[in-house]
C-alpha positions, 0 to 999 in steps of 0.5 A: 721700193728703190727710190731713184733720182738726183737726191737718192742714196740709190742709183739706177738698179740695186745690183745682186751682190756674188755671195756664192761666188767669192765667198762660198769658194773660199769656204769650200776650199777651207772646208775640203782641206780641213777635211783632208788633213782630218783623213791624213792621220788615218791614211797614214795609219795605214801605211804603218807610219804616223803616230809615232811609227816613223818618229820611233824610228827616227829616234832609234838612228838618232840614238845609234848616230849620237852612241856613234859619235860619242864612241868617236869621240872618246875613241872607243870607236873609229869613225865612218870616214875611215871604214868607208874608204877601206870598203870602197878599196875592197869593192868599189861601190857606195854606202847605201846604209849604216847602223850601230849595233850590239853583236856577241858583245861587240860594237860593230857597224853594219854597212850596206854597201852597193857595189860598183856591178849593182850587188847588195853587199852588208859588211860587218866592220868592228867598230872599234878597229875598223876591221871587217868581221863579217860579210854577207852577200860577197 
């Protein structure tokens, strides 16, 4: 019984508090995007990425980028700065990628190079003199 009047802790009509409103939407929202960052990791297992696919990768460039800078450094290998204006000079375009690599027993620089007319050209610069010693797609 709802006692009413001057002395009452009640007054007028006991209103219905909206626990379903605020509340409940809240602990939906939580809950779908719990849900969803549970399914992240098998999405991007198959897409071929996570767990280790892109880090592995990652790790490998930071490598190839660290054995660069240190061949720089003790002037085993010429820096990117200086082939990139040589190559441009040749074909003018821009670098689209670059990696370190082993090939015959040399260090070269593979680089990826997109000329100026849109054609996809890979150089293989000697990474110690700077001196192109292959080139695919000219």
């Amino acid at each position: 019984m709802v006692a009413t009047g001057a002395n009452s802790i009640y007054s007028g009509s006991i209103q219905r508090i909206g626990v379903t409103s605020g509340a409940m939407k809240r602990a939906a929202a939580i809950l779908s995007i719990i849900a969803i960052g549970a399914a992240l990791p098998g999405i991007a297992d198959a897409q071929g990425r996570g767990r280790g696919g892109d880090r592995d990768r990652d790790r490998g460039e930071r490598s190839e980028q660290d054995r660069a800078r240190g061949g720089v450094r003790q002037g085993s290998m010429v820096p990117l700065e200086r082939v990139i204006p040589h190559l441009n000079r040749r074909t003018p375009g821009q670098m689209v990628d670059t990696r370190v690599q082993e090939r015959g027993g040399q260090t070269v620089y593979r680089v990826r190079w997109r000329s100026a007319d849109g054609r996809g050209i890979d150089y293989l610069v000697d990474a110690a003199t700077g001196r192109i010693v292959g080139v695919v797609g000219e």
